[in-house]
PDB file with SEQRES, HELIX, SHEET and CRYST1 records, atoms N, CA, C and O in Angstrom:
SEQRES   1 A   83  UNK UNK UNK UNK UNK UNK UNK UNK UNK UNK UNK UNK UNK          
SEQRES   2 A   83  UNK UNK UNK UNK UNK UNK UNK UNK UNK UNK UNK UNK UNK          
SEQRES   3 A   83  UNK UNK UNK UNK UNK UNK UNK UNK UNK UNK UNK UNK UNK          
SEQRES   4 A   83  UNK UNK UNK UNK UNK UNK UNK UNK UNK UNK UNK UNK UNK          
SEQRES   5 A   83  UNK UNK UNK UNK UNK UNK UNK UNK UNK UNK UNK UNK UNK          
SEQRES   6 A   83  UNK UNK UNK UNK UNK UNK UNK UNK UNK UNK UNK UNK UNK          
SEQRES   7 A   83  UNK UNK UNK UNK UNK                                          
HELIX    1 AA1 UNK A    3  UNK A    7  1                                   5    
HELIX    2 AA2 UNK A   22  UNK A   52  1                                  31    
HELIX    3 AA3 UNK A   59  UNK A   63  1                                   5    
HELIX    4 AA4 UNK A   68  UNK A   79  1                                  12    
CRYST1    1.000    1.000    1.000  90.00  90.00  90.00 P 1           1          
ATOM      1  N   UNK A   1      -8.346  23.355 102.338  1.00  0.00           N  
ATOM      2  CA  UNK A   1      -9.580  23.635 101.624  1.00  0.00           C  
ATOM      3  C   UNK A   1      -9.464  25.039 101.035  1.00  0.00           C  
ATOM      4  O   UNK A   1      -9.011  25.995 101.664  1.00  0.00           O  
ATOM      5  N   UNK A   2      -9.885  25.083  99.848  1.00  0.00           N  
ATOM      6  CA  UNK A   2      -9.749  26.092  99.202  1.00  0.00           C  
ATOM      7  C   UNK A   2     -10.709  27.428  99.400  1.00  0.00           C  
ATOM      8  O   UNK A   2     -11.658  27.004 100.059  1.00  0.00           O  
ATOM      9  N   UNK A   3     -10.877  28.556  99.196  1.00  0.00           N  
ATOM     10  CA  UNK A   3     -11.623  29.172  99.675  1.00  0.00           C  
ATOM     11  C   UNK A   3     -13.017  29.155  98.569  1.00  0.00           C  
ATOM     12  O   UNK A   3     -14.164  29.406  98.938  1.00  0.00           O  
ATOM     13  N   UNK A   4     -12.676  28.851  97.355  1.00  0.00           N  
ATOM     14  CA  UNK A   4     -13.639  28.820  96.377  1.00  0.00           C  
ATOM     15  C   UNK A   4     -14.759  27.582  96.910  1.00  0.00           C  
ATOM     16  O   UNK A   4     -15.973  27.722  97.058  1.00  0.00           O  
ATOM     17  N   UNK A   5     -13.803  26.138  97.180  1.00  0.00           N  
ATOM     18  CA  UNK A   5     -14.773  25.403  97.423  1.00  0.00           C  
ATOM     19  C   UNK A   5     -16.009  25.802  98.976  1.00  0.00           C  
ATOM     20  O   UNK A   5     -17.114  25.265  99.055  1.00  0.00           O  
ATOM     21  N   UNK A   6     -15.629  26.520  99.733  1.00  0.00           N  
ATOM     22  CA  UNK A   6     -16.405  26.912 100.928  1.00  0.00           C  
ATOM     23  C   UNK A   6     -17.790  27.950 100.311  1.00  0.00           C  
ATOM     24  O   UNK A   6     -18.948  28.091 100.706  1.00  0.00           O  
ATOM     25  N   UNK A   7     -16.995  28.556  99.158  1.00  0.00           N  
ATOM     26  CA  UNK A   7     -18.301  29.794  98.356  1.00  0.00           C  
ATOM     27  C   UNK A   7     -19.104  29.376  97.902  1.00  0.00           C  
ATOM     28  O   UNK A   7     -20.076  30.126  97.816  1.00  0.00           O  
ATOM     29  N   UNK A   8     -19.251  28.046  97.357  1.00  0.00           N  
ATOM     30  CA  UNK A   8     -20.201  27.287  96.405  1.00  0.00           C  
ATOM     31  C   UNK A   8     -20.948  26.288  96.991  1.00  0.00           C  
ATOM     32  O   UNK A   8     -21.825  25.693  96.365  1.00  0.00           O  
ATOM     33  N   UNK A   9     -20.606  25.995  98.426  1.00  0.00           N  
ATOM     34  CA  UNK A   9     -21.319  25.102  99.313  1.00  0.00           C  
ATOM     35  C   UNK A   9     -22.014  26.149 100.459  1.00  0.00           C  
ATOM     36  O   UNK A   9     -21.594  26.730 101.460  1.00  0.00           O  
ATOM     37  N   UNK A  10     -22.960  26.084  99.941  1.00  0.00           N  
ATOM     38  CA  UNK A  10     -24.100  26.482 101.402  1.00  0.00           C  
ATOM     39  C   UNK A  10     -25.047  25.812 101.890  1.00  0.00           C  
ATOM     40  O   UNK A  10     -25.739  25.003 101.271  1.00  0.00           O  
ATOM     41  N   UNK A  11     -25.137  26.098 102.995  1.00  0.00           N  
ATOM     42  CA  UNK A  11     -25.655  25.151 103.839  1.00  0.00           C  
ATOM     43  C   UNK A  11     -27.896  25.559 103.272  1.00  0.00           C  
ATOM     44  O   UNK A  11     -28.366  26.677 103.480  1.00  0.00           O  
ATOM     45  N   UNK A  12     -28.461  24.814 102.859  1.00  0.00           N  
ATOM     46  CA  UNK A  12     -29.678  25.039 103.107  1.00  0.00           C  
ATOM     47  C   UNK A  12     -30.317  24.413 104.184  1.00  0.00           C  
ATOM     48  O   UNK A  12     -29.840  23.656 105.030  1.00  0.00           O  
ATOM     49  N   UNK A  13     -32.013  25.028 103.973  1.00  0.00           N  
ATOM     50  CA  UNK A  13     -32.812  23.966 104.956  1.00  0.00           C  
ATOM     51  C   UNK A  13     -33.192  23.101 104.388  1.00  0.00           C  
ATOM     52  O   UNK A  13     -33.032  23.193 103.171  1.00  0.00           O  
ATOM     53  N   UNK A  14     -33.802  21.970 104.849  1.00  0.00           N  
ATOM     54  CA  UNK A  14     -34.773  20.531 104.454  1.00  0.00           C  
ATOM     55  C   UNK A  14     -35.277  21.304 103.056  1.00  0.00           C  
ATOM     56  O   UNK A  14     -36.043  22.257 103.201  1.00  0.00           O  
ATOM     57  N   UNK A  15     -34.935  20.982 101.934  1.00  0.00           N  
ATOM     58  CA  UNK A  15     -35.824  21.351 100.785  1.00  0.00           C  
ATOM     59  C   UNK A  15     -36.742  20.302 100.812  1.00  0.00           C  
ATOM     60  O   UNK A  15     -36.238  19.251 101.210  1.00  0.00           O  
ATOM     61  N   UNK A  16     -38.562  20.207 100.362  1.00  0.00           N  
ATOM     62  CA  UNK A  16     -38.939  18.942 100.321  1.00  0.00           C  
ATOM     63  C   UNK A  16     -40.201  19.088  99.269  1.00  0.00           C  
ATOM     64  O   UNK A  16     -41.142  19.391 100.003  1.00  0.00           O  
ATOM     65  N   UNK A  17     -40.420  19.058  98.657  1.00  0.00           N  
ATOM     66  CA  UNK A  17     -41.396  18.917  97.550  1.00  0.00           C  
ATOM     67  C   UNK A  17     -42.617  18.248  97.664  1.00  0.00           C  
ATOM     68  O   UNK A  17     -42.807  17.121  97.206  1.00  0.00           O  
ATOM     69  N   UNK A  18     -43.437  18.901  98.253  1.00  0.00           N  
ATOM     70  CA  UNK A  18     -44.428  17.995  98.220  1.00  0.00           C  
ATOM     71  C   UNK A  18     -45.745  18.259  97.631  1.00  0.00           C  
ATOM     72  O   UNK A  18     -46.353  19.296  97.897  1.00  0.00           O  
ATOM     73  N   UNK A  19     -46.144  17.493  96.954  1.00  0.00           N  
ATOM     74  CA  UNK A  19     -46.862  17.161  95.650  1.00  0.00           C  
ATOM     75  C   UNK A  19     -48.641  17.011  96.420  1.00  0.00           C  
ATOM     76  O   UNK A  19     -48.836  16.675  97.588  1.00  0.00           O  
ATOM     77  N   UNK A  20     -49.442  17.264  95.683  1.00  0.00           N  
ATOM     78  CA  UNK A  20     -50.665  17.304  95.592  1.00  0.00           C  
ATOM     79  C   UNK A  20     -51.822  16.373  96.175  1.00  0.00           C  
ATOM     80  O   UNK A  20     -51.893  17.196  97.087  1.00  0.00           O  
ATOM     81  N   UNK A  21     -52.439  15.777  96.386  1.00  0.00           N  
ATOM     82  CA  UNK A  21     -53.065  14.649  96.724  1.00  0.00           C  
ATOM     83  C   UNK A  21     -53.958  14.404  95.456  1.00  0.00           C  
ATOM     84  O   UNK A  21     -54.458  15.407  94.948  1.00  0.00           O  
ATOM     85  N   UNK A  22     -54.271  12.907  94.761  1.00  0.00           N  
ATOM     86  CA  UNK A  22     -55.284  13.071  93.682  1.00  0.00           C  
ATOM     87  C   UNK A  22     -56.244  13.578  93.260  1.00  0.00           C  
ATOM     88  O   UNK A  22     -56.656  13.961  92.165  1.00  0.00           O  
ATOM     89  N   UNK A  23     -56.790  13.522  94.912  1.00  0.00           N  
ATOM     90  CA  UNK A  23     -58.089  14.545  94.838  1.00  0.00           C  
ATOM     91  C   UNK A  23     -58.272  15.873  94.683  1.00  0.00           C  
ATOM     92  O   UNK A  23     -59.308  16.466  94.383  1.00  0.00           O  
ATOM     93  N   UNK A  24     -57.073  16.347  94.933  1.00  0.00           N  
ATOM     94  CA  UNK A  24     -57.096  17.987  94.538  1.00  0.00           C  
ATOM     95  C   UNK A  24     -56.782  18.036  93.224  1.00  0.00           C  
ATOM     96  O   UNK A  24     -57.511  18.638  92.437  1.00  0.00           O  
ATOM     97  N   UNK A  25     -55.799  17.488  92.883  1.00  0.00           N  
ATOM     98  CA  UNK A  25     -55.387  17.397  91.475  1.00  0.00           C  
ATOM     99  C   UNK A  25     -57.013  17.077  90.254  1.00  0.00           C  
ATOM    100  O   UNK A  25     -57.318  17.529  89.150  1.00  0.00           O  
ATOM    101  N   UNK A  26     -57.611  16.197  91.110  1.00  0.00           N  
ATOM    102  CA  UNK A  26     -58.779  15.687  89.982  1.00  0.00           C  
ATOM    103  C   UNK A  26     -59.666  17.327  90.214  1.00  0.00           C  
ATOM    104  O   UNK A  26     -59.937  17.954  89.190  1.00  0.00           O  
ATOM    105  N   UNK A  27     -59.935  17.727  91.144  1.00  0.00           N  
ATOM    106  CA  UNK A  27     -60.530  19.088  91.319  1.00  0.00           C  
ATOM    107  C   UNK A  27     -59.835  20.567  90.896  1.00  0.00           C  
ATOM    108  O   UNK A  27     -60.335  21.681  90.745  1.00  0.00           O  
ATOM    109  N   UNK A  28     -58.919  20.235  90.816  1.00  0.00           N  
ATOM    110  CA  UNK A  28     -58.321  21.764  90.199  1.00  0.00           C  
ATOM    111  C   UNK A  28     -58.548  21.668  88.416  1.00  0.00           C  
ATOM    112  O   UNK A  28     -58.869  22.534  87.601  1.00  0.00           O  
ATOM    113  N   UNK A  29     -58.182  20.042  88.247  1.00  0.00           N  
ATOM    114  CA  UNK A  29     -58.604  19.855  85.938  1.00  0.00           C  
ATOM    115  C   UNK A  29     -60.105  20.019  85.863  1.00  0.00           C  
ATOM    116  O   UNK A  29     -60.845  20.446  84.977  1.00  0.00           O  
ATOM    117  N   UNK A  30     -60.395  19.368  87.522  1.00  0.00           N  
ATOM    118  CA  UNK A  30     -62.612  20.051  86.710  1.00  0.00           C  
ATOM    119  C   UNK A  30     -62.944  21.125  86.945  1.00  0.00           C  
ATOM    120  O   UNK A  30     -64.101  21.442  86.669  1.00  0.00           O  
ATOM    121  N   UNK A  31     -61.929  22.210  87.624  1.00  0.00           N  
ATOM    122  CA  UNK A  31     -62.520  23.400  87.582  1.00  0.00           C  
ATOM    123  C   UNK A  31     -61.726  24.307  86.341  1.00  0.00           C  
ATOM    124  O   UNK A  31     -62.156  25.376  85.908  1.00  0.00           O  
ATOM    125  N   UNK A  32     -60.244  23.503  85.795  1.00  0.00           N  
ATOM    126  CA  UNK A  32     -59.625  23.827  84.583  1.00  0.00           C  
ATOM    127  C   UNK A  32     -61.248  23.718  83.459  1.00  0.00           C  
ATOM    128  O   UNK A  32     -61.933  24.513  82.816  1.00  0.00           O  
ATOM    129  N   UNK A  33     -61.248  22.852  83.632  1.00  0.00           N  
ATOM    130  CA  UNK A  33     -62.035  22.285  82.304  1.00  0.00           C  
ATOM    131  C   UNK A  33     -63.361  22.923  82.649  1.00  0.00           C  
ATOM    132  O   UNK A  33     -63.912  22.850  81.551  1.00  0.00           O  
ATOM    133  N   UNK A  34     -64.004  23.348  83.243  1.00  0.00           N  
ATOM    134  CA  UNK A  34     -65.209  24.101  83.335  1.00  0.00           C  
ATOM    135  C   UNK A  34     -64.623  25.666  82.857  1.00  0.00           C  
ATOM    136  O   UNK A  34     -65.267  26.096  81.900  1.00  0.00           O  
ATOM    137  N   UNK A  35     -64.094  26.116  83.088  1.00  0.00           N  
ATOM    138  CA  UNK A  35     -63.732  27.184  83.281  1.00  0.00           C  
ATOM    139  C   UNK A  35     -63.254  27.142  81.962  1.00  0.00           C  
ATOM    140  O   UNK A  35     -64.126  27.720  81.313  1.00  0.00           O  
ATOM    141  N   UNK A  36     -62.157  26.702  81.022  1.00  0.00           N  
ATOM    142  CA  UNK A  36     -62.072  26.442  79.648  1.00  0.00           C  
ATOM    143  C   UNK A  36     -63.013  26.085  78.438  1.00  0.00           C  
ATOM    144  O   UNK A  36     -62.883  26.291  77.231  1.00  0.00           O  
ATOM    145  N   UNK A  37     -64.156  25.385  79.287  1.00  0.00           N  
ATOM    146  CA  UNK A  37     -65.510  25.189  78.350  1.00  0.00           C  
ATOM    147  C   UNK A  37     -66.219  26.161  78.521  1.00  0.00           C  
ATOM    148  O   UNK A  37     -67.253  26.121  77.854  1.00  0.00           O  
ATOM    149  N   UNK A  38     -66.036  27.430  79.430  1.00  0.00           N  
ATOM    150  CA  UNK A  38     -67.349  28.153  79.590  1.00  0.00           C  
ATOM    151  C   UNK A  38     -66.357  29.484  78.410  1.00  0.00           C  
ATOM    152  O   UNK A  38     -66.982  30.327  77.767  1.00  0.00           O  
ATOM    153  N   UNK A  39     -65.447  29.424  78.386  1.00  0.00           N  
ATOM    154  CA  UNK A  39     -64.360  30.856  77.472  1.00  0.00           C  
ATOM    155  C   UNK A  39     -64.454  29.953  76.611  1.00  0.00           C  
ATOM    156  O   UNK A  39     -63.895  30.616  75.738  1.00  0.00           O  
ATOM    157  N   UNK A  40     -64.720  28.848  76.020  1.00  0.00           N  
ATOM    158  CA  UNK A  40     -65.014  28.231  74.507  1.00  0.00           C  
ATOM    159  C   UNK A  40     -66.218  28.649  73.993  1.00  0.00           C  
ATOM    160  O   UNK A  40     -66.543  29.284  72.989  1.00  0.00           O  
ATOM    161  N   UNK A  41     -67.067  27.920  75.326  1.00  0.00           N  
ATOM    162  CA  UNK A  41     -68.961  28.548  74.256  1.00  0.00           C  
ATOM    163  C   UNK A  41     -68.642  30.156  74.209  1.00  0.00           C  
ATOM    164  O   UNK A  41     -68.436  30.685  73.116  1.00  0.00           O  
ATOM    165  N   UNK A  42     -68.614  30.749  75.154  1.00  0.00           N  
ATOM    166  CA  UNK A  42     -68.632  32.258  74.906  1.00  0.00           C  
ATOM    167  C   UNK A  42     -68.228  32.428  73.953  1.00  0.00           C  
ATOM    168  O   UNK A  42     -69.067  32.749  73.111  1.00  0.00           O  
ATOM    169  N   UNK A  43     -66.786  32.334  73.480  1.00  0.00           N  
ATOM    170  CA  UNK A  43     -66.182  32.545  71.970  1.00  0.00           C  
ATOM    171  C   UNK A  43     -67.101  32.528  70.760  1.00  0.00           C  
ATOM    172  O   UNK A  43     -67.409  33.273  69.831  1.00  0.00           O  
ATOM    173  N   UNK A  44     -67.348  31.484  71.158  1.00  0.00           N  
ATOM    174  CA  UNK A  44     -68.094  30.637  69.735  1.00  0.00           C  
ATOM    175  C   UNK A  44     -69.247  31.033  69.417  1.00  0.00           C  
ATOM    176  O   UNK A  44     -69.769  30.828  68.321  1.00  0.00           O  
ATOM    177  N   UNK A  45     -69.837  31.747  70.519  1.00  0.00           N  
ATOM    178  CA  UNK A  45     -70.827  32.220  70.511  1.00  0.00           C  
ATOM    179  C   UNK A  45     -71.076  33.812  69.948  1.00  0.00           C  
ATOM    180  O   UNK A  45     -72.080  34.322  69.452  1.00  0.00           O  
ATOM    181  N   UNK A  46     -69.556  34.448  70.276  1.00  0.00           N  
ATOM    182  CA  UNK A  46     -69.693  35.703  69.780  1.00  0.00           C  
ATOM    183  C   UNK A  46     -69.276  35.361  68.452  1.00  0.00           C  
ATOM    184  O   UNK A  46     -69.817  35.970  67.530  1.00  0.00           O  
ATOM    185  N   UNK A  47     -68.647  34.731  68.262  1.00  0.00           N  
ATOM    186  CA  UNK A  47     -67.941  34.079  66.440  1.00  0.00           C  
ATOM    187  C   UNK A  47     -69.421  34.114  65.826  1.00  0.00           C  
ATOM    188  O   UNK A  47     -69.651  35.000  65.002  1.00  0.00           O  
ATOM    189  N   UNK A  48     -70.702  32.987  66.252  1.00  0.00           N  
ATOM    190  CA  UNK A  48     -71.034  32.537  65.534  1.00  0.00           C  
ATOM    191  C   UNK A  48     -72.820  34.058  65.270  1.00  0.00           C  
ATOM    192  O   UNK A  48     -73.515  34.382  64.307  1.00  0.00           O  
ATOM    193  N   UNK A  49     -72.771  34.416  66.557  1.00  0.00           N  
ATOM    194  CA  UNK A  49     -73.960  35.271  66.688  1.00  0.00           C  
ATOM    195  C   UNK A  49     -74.205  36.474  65.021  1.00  0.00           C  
ATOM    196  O   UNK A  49     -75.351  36.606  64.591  1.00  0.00           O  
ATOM    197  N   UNK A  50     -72.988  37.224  64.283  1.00  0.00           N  
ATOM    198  CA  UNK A  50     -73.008  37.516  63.374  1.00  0.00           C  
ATOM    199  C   UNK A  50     -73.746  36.741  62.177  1.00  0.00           C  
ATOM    200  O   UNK A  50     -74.725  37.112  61.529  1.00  0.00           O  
ATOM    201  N   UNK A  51     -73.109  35.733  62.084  1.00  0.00           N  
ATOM    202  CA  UNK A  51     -73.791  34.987  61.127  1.00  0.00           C  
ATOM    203  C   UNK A  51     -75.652  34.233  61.150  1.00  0.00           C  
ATOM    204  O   UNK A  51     -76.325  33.864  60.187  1.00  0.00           O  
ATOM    205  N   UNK A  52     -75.987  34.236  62.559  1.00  0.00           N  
ATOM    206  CA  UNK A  52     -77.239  33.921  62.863  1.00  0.00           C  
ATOM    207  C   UNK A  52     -78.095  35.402  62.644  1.00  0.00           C  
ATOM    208  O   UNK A  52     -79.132  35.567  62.003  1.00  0.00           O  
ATOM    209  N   UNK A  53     -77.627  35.990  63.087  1.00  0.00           N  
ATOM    210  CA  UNK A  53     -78.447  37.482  62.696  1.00  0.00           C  
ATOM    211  C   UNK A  53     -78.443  38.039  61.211  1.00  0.00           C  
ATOM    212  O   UNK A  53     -78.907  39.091  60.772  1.00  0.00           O  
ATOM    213  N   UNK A  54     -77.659  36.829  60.466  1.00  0.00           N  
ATOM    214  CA  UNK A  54     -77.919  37.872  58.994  1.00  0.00           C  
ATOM    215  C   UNK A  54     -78.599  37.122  58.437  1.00  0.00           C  
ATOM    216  O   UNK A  54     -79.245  37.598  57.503  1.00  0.00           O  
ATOM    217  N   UNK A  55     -78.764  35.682  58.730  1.00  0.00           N  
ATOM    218  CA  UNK A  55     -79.524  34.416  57.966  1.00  0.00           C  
ATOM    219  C   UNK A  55     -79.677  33.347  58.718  1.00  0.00           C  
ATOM    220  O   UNK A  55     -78.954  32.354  58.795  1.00  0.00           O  
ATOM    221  N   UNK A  56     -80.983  33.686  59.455  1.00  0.00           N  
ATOM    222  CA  UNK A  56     -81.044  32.981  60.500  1.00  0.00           C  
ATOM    223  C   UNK A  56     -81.826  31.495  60.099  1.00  0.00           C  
ATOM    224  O   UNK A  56     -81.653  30.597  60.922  1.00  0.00           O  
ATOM    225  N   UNK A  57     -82.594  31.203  59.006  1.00  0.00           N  
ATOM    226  CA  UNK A  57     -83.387  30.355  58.128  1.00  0.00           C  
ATOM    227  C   UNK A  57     -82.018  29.372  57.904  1.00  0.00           C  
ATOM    228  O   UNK A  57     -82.187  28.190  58.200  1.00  0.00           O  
ATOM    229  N   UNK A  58     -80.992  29.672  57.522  1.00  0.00           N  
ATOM    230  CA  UNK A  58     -79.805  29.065  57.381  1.00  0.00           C  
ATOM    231  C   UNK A  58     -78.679  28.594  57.913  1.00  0.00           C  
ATOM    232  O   UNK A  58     -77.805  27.830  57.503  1.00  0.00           O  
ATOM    233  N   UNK A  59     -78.909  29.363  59.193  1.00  0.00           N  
ATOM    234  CA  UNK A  59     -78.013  29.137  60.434  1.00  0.00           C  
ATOM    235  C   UNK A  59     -77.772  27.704  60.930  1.00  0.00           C  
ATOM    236  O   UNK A  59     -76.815  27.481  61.672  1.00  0.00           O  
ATOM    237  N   UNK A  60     -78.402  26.964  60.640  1.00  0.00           N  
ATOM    238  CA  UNK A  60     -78.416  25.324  60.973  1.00  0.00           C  
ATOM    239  C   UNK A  60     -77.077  24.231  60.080  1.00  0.00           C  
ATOM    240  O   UNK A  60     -76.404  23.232  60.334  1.00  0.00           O  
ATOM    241  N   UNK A  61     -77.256  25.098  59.071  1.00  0.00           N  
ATOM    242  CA  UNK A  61     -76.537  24.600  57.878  1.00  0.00           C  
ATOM    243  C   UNK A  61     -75.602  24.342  57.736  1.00  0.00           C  
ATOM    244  O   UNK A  61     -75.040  23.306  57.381  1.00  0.00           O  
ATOM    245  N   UNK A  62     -74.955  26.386  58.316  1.00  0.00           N  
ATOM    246  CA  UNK A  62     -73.831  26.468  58.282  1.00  0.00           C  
ATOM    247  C   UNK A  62     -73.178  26.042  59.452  1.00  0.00           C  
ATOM    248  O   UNK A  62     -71.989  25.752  59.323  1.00  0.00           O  
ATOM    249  N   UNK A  63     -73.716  25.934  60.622  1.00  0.00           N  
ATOM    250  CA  UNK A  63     -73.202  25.256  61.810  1.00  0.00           C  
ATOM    251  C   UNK A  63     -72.916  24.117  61.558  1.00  0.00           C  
ATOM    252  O   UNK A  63     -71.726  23.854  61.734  1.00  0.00           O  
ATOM    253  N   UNK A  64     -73.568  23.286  61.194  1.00  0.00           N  
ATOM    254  CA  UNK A  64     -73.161  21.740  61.149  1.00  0.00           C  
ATOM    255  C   UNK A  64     -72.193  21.303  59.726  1.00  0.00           C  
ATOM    256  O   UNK A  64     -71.810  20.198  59.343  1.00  0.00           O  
ATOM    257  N   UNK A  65     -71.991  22.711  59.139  1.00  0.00           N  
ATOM    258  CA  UNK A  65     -70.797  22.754  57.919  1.00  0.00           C  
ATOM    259  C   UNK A  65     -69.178  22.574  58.924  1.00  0.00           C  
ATOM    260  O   UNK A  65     -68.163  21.880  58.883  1.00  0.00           O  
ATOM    261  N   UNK A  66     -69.827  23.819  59.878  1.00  0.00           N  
ATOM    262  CA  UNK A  66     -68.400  24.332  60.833  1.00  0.00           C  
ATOM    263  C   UNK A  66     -68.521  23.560  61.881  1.00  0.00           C  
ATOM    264  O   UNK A  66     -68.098  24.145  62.878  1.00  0.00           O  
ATOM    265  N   UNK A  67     -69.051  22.122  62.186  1.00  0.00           N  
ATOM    266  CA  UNK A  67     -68.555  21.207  62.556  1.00  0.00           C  
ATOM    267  C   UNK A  67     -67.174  20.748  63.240  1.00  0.00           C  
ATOM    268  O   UNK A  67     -66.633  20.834  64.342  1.00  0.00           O  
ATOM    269  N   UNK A  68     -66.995  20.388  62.389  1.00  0.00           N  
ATOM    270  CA  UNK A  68     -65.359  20.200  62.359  1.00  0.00           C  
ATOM    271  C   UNK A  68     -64.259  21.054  62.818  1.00  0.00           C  
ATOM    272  O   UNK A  68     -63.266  20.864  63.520  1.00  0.00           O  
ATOM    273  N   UNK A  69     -64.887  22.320  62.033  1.00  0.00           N  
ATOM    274  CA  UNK A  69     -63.833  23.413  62.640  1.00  0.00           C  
ATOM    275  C   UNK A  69     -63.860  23.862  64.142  1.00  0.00           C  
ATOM    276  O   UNK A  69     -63.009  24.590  64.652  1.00  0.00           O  
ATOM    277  N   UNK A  70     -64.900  23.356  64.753  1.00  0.00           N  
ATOM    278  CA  UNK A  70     -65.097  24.153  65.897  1.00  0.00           C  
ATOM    279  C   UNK A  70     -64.360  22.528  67.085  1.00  0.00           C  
ATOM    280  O   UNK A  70     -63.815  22.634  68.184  1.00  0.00           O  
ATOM    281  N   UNK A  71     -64.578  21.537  66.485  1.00  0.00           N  
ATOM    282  CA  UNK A  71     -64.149  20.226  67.483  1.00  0.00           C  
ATOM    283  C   UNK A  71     -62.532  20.773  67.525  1.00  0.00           C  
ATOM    284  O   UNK A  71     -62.027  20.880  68.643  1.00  0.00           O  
ATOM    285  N   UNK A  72     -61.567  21.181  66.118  1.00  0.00           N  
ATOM    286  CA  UNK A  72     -60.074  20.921  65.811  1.00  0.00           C  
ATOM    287  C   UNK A  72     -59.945  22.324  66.791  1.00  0.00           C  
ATOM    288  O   UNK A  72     -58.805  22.501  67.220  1.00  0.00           O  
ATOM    289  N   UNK A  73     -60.771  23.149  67.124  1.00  0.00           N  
ATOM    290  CA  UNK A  73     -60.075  24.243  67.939  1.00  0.00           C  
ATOM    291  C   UNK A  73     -60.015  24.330  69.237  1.00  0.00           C  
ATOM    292  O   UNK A  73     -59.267  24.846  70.068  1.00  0.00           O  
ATOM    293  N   UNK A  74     -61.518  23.355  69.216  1.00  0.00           N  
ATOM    294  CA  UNK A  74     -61.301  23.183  71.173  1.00  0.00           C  
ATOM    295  C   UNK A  74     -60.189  22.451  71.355  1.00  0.00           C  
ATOM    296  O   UNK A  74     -59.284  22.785  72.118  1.00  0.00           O  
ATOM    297  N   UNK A  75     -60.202  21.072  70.436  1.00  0.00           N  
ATOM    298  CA  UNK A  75     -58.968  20.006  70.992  1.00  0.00           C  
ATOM    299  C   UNK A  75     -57.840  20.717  71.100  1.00  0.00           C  
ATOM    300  O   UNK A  75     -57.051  20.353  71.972  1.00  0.00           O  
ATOM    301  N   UNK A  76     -57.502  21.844  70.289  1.00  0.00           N  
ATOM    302  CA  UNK A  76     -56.157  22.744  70.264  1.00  0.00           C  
ATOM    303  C   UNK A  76     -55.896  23.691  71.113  1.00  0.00           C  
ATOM    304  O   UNK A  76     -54.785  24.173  71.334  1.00  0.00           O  
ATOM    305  N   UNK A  77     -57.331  24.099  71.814  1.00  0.00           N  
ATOM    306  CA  UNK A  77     -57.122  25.152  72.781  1.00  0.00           C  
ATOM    307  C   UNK A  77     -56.566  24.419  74.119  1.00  0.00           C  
ATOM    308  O   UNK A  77     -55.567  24.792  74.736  1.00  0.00           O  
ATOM    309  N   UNK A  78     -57.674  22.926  74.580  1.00  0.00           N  
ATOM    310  CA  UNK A  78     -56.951  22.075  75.079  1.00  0.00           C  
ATOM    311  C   UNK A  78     -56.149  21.714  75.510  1.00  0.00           C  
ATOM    312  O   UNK A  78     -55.950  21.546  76.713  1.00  0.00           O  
ATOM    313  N   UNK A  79     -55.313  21.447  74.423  1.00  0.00           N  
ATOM    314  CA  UNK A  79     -53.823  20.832  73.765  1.00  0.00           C  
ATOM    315  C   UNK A  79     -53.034  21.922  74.238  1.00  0.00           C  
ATOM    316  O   UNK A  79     -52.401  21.634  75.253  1.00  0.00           O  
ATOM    317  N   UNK A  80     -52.894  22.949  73.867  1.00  0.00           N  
ATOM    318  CA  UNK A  80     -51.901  23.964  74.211  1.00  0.00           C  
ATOM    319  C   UNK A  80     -52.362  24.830  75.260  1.00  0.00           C  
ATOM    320  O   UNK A  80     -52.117  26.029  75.129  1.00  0.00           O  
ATOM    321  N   UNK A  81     -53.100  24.370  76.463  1.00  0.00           N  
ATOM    322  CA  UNK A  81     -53.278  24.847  77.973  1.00  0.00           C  
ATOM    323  C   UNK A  81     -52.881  24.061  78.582  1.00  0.00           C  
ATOM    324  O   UNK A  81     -52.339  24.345  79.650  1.00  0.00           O  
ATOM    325  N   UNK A  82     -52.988  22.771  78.156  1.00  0.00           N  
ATOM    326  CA  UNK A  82     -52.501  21.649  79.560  1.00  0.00           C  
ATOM    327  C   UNK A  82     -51.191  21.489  78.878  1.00  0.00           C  
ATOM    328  O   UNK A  82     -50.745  20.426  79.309  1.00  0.00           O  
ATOM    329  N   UNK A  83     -50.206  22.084  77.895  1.00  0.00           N  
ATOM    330  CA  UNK A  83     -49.516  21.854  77.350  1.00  0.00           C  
ATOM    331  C   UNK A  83     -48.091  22.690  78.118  1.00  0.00           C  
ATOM    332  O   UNK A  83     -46.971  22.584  77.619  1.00  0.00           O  
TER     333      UNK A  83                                                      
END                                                                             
């Protein structure tokens, strides 16, 4: 036996991987997802508070203009956290 092959074999302990139970798993994504929806409204809220304070008669308008924009950013913030 060579001495190289003895250098590259070491002996470990029991490696064993053990994985989650569902129920924690379902409780750690609802406290992901609470915790990700509450740093969304906040955002959105400081985003959107400028624009309610300069025209607030109009503020309805433009919200339901930015619609859309505000669904494509959560799904993306989403998307690239559980990602």
């Amino acid at each position: 036996m060579s001495s190289s092959s003895s250098v590259s074999r070491t002996e470990r302990p029991d490696e064993r991987i053990v994985l989650a139970r569902w129920v924690d798993r379902f409780i750690a994504w609802l406290i992901d997802l609470i915790i990700i929806s509450i740093g969304l409204a906040i955002l959105f809220v400081l985003i959107s508070l400028p624009f309610w304070l300069l025209d607030a008669t109009n503020f309805d308008r433009l919200y339901n203009s930015l619609e859309p924009l505000h669904y494509v950013i959560t799904r993306s913030v989403f998307f690239v956290y559980w990602t």
